[in-house]
C-alpha positions in Angstrom: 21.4 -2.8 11.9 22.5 -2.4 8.4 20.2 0.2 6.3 21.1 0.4 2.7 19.3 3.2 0.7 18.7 3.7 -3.4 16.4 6.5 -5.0 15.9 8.1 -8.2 13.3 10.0 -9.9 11.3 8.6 -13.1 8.6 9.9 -15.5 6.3 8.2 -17.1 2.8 8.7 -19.0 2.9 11.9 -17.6 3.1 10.7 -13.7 6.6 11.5 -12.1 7.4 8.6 -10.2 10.0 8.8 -6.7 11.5 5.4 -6.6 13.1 4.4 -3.1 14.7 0.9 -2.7 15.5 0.2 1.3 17.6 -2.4 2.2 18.5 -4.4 5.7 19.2 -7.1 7.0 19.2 -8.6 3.3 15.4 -7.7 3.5 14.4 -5.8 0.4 11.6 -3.6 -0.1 10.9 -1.0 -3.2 8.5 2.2 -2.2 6.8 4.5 -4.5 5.2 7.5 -4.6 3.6 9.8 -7.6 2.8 13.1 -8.9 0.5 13.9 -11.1 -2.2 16.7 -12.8 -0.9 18.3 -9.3 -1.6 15.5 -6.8 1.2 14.1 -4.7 0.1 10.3 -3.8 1.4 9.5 -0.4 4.1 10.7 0.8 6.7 8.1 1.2 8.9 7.0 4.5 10.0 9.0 7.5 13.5 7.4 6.6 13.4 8.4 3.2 13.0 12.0 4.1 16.2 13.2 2.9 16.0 11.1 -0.2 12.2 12.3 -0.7 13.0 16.1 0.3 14.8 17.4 -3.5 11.8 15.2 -5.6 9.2 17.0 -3.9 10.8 20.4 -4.4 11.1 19.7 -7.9 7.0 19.2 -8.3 4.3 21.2 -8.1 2.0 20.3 -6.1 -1.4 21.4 -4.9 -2.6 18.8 -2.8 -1.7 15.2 -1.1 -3.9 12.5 -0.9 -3.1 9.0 1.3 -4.1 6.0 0.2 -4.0 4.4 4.0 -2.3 5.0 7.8 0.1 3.2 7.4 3.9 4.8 8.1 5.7 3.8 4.9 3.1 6.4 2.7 1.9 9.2 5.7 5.7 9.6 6.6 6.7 12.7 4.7 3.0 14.6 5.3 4.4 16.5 8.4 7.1 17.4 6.5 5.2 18.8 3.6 2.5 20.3 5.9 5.1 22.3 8.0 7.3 23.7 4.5 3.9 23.6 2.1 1.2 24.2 3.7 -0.3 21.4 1.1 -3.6 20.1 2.0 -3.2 16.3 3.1 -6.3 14.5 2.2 -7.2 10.7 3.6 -9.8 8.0 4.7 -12.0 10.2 7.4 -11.4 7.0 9.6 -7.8 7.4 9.8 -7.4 11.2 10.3 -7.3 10.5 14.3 -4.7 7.9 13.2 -2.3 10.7 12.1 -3.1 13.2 14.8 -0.7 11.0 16.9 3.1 10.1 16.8 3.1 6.7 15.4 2.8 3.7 17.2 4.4 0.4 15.7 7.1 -1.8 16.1 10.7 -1.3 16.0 11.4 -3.3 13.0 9.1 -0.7 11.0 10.8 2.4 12.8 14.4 1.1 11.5 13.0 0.6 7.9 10.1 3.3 7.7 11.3 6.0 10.4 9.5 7.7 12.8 5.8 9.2 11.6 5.2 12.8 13.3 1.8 13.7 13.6 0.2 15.2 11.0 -3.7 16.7 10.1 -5.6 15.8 7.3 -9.3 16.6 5.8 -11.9 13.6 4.1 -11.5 13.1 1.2 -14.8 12.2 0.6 -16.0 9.9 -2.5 -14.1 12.0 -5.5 -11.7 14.9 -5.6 -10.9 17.2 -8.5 -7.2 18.1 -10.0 -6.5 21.1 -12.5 -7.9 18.4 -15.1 -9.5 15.7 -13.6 -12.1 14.2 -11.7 -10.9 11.0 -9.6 -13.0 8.0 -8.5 -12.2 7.3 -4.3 -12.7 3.9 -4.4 -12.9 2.1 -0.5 -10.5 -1.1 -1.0 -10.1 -2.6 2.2 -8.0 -5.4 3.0 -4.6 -4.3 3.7 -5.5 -2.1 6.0 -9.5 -1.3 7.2 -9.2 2.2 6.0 -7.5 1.6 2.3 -8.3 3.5 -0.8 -7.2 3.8 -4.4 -8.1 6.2 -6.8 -8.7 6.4 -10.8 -8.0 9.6 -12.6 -11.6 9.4 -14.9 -9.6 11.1 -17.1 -6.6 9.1 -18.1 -8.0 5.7 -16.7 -5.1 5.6 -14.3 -5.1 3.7 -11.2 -3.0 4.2 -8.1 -3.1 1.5 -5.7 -1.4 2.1 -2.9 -0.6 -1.7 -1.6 -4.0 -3.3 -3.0 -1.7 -5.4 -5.7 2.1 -5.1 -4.3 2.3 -8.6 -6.1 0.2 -11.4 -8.0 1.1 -14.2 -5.4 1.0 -12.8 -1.9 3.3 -15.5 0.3 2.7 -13.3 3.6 0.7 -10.8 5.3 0.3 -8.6 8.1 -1.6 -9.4 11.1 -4.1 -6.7 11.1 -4.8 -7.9 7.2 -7.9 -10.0 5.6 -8.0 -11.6 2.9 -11.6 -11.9 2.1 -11.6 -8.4 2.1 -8.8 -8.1 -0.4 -10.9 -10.1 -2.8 -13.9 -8.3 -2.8 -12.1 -5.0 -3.4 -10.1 -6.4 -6.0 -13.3 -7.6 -7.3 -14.6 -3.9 -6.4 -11.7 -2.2 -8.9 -12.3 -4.5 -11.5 -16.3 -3.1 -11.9 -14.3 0.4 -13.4 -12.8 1.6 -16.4 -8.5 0.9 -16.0 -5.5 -0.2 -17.9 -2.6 1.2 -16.4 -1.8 0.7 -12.4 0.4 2.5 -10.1 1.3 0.5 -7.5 3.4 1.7 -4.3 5.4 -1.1 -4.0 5.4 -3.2 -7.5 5.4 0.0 -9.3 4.3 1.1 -12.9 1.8 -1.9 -14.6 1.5 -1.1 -18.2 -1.6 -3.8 -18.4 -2.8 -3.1 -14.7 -6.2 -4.7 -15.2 -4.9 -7.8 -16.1 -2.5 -7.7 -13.1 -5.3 -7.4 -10.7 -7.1 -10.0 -12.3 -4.5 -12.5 -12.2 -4.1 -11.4 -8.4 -7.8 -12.0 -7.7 -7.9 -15.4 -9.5 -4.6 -16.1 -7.1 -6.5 -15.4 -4.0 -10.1 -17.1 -5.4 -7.9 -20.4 -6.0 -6.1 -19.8 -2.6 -9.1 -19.6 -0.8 -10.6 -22.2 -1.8 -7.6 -24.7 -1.4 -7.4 -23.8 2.4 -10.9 -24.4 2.4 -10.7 -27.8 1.1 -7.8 -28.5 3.5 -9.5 -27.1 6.3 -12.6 -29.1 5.9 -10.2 -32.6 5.7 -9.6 -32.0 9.2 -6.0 -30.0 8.7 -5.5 -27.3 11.3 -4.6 -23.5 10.7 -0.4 -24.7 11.5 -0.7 -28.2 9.1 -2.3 -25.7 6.3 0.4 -23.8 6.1 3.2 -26.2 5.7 1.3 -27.5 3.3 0.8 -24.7 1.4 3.5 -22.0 2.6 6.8 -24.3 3.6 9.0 -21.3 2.9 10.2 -18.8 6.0 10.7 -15.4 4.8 13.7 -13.2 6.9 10.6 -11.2 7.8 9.1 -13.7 9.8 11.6 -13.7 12.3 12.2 -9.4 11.9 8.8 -9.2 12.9 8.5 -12.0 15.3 5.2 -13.1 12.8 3.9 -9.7 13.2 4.4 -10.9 9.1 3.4 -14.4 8.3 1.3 -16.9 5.9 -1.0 -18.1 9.2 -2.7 -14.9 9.1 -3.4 -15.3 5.6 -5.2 -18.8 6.2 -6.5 -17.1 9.6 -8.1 -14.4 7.9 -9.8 -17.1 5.4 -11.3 -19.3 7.8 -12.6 -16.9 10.4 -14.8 -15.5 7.3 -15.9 -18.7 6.7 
């Protein structure tokens, strides 16, 4: 399988930025991962290692915090444990997670790598940096133990893979989407304008972002509910509102897919 890597370092309003593009099988995917007031947030891919290892060396850093399990943001923590010593901070619900070698599909190892185990502490509700206080906010939906968190400070918010993108098509298995809305609706309740996001990147006007997001996801909701009440089944819904097939669908034999979107919907219901 074809692997195609791009990285490069950016900077902006103060945060420096490590900016992965991965490549295969004509599947593209953009990864992030930030520094700031001291702070790495998440750590980035296994596979990106390499790429990853001369940006972190270049930072000073006093701690890491994880904004969920998942391998493409915990894949660099054993590797900064084991040459830092930094202190990897995470959802307390996930910290057995990391204890063990990662467990997930091939498809993921060949874009993400291979997670080694790591330890990490709670992180509890806040957490301070050399200048800041920061807001943990829960934010499940993308995964059960997801977080973001807003420097009070600077009214920054990192988002780990709450927004990714206004108009999810697709989603994992294991995510919900009711979920997703009331922690949208959860970030909206505090003070933001700028987003970092670990997959769409920097959002200059964040909070209107999310909100358009949210709005996306009310409006889907409530179409597959209408659809679903007509007497249209989980399969008919999504032709009807998801015709497209994504390369990822077949990559992850529907380990990605829009049914789990409408799945997720009408099991809350």
């Amino acid at each position: 399988m074809q692997i195609t890597k791009q990285f490069r370092q950016e900077s902006i309003r103060g945060v420096e930025m490590g900016h992965a593009n991965v490549s295969v099988e004509g599947i593209q995917l953009a990864l992030y991962c930030y520094v700031v007031d001291g702070v790495l947030i998440d750590t980035g891919a296994q596979s990106l290692e390499q790429e990853l290892i001369p940006f972190f060396e270049q930072q000073d850093i006093d701690q890491v915090v994880i904004t969920h399990y998942h391998e493409d943001h915990t894949g660099c923590a054993a590797y900064l444990q084991e040459t830092r010593q930094l202190p990897i901070y995470m959802n307390e619900r996930s910290i057995a997670r990391g204890q063990k070698a990662a467990d997930y599909p091939l498809y993921r190892q060949q874009f993400w790598g291979k997670r080694r185990p790591f330890q990490a502490r709670p992180i509890g509700k806040t957490f301070t940096s050399r200048n800041s206080v920061w807001d943990v906010i829960e934010t499940p939906g993308h995964s059960d133990d997801h977080l973001v968190f807003l420097n009070r400070e600077t009214g920054q918010l990192f988002t780990g893979d709450l927004y990714c993108q206004e108009k999810t098509k697709i989603i994992l298995r294991e995510e919900n989407i009711p979920d997703t809305i009331h922690s949208l609706r959860r970030v909206l309740t505090y003070d933001f304008q700028e987003v970092f996001c670990c997959h769409a990147g920097y959002l200059a006007d964040g909070r209107a972002a999310i909100q358009r997001k949210l709005d996306y996801l009310e409006d889907l909701r409530g179409n597959i509910l209408r659809l679903h009440e007509k007497g249209m089944t989980p399969e008919e819904i999504q032709q009807e509102l998801f015709p497209k097939k994504y390369p990822i669908l077949f990559l992850s034999s529907g380990e990605w897919d829009s049914i789990h979107i409408i799945r997720s919907i009408l099991n809350a219901s």
